[in-house]
C-alpha positions in Angstrom: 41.1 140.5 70.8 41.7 143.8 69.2 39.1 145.2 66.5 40.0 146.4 63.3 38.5 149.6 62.1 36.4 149.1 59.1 36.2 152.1 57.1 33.1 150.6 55.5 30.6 150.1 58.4 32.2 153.9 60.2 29.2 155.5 59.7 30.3 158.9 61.3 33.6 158.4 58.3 30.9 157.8 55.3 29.0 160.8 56.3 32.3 162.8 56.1 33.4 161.4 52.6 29.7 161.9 51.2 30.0 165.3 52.3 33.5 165.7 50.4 32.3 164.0 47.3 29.2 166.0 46.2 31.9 168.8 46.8 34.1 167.2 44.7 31.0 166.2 42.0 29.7 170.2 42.1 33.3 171.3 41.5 33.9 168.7 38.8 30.6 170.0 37.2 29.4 166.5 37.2 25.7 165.3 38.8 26.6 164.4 42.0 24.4 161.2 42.7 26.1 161.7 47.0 23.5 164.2 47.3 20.6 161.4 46.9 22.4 158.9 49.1 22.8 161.6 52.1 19.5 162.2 51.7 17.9 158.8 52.3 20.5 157.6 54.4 21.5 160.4 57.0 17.3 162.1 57.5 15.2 160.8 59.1 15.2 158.6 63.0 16.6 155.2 61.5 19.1 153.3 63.7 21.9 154.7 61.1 20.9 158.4 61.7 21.0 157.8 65.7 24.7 156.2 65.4 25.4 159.0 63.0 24.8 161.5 65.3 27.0 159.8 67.8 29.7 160.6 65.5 28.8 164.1 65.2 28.7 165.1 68.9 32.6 163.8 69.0 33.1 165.5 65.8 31.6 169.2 66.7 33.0 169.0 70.8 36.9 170.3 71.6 38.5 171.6 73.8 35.7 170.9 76.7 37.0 170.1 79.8 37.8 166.4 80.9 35.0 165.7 83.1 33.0 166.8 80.4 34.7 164.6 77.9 34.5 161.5 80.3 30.8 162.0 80.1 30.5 162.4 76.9 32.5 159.2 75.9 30.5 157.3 78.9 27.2 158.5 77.6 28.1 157.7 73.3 29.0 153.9 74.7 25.9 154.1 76.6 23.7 154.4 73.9 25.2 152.8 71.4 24.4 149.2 73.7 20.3 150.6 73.2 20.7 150.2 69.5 19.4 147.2 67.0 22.6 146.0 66.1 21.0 143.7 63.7 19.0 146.2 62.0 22.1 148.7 61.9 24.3 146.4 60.3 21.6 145.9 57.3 21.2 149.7 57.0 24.8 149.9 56.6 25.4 147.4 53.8 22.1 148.9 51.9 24.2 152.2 52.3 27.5 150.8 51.2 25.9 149.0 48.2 24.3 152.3 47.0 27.8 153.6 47.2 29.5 150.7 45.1 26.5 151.5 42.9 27.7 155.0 41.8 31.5 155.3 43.0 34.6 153.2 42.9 35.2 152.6 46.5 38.9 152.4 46.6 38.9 155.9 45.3 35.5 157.2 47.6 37.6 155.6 50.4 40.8 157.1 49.4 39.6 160.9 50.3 41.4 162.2 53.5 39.2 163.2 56.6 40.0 165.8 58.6 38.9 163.8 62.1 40.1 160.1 61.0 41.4 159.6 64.4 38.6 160.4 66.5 36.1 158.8 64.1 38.5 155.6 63.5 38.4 155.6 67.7 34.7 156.1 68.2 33.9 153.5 65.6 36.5 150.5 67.4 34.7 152.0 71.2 31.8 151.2 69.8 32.1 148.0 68.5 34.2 146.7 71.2 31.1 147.9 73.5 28.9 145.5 71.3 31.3 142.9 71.1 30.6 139.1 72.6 34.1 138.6 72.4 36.9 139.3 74.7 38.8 142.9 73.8 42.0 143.5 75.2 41.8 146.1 77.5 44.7 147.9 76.3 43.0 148.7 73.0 40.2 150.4 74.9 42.8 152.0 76.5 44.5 153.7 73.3 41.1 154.3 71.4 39.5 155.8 74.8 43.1 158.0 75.1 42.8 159.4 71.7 38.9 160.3 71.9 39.6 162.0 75.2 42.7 164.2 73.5 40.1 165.0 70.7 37.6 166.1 73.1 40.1 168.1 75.3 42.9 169.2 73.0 44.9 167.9 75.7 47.5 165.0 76.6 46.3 162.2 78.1 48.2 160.0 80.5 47.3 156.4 79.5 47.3 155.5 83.4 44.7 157.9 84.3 42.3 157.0 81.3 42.8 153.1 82.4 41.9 154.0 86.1 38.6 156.0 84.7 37.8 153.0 82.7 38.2 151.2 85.3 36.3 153.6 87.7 33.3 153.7 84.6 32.8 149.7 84.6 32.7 149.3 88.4 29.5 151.3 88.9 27.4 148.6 86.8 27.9 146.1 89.5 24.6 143.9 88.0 26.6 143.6 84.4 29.3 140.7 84.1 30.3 141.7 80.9 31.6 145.4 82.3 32.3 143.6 85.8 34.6 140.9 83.5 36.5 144.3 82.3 37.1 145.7 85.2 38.8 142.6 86.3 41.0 142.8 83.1 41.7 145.9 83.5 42.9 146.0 86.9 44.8 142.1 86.2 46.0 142.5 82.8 49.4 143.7 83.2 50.4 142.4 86.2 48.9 138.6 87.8 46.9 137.4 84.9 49.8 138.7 81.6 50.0 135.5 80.2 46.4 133.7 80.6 46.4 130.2 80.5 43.6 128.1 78.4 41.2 127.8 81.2 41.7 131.2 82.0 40.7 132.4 78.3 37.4 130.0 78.5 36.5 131.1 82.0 36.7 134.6 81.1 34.9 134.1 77.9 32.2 132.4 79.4 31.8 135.7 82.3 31.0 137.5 79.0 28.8 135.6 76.7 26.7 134.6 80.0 25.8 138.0 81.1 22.5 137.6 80.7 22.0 134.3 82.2 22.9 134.5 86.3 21.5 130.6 86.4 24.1 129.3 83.8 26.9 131.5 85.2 26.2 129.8 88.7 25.9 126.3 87.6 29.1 127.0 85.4 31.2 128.6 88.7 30.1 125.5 90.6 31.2 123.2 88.1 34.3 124.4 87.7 35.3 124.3 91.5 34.0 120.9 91.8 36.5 119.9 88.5 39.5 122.2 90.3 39.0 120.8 93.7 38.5 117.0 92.3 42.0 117.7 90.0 44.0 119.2 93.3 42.7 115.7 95.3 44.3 114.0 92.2 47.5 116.0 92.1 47.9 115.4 96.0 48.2 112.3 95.7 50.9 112.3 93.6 53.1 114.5 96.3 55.2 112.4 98.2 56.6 115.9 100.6 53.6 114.8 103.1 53.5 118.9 104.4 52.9 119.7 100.9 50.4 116.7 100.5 48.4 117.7 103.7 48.2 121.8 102.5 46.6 120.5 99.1 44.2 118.8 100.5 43.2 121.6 102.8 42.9 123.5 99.6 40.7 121.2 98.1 38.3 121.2 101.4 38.4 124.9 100.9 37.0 125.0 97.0 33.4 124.4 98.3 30.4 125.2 95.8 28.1 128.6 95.7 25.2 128.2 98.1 21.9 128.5 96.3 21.0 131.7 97.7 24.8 133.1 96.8 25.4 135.5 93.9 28.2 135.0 91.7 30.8 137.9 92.2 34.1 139.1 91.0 36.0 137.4 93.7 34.8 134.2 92.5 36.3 135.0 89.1 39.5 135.8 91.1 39.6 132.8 93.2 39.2 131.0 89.7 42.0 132.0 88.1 43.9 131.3 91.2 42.9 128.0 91.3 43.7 127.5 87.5 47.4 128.7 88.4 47.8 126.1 91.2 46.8 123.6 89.1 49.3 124.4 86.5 52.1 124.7 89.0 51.3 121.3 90.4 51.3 119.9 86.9 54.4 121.1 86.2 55.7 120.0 89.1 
């Protein structure tokens, strides 16, 4: 899944195009009703003022170095997980209706910022950090890429942001969700490029269960009992009797978690290795 930017719930890109229209109100000589709507949306320590000021750290920092600029894109994700996502997304729509109330938004929308990149990046990191759903890890890739040549005035080789990614997930051993990401990351392009049904679901499931170790363990141990019990089946459809007596070593080998066992990346792995076996034997 990739996630379109929404120029409507960018809060960093709504501060920037208040800012432009009271300009453009003052200069038309006209009361400039933006000045009201900064000033009881953007003061104060609501949720939208903290995700605001997200946007204005990546705005105001260039040309820092890049271990600076990891840190700062490590630390923005970071904090945006800490925020009421619930409450955030109300605060927005109150602020977007105020806007429809006083402006046509095709035309409030239409003004040209001068960071749309880097705020259009920031707002799809963001979301894709609060996201249940599965993101493809090459559109982290790119948005991450284009906040880090923001930040550094620099190039960026695509490669090297992928293996800091990478690098970034792997220290939050206790989260599946980032855990699941690494995986992709490293997988994507090379074993796992075209994922099979199962695949998808398993995946999904490593995600949306984070927070549940109990139903990510019973869901691992139901899964090798189905693979092993479908490998049995296949078997004994094999009339090459080597081939026949390696299967059902394999099945032997899919034994369940022990109760005391955590569920780890390598039994993602071994999952999706499974899930190809079974597809080749199908198609056999």
């Amino acid at each position: 899944m990739k996630i379109k930017h929404s120029k409507y719930r960018n809060t960093g890109l709504i501060y920037e195009l208040l800012v432009k229209q009271i300009a453009a109100d003052v200069l038309g000589s006209k009361e400039s009703p933006a000045i009201q709507i900064l000033k009881k949306y953007f003061s104060g320590t609501s949720t939208l003022v903290k995700e605001y000021k997200l946007y204005e750290f990546i705005v105001k920092n260039n040309a820092v170095n890049q271990s600076k600029a990891e840190t700062i894109i490590s630390t923005i994700t970071e904090v945006s997980r800490k925020f009421n996502q619930k409450l955030l997304k109300q605060q927005k729509y109150d602020l977007i209706s105020d806007i429809k109330s006083n402006y046509k938004v095709d035309e409030f929308f239409s003004m040209d910022v001068r960071d749309y990149k880097a705020l259009a990046s920031l707002y799809c990191l963001l979301e894709a950090q609060n996201s249940s759903d599965l993101v493809d890890p090459s559109f982290l890739i790119s948005n991450k890429t284009t906040l880090l040549e923001h930040l550094t005035s620099t190039k960026q080789n695509k490669d090297e942001v992928k293996d800091s990614l990478i690098e970034e997930y792997s220290k939050y051993d206790k989260d599946l969700k980032l855990l699941t990401f690494k995986i992709l990351l490293e997988k994507f392009n090379s074993k796992y490029r075209d994922l099979l049904p199962e695949q998808k679901n398993i995946l999904k499931e490593f995600i949306t269960s984070v927070n549940s170790s109990k139903k990510l363990f019973n869901l691992v141990n139901i899964e090798f009992a189905k693979i092993a019990e479908e490998v049995k089946n296949l078997s004994s459809k094999i009339t090459d009797d080597i081939i026949k007596i390696k299967l059902d070593e394999v099945a032997k080998a899919i034994t369940p978690l022990k109760s005391t066992d955590k569920v780890k990346d390598t039994h993602l792995i071994n999952l999706m290795q499974y899930y190809d076996l079974v597809n080749e034997l199908k198609n056999l």
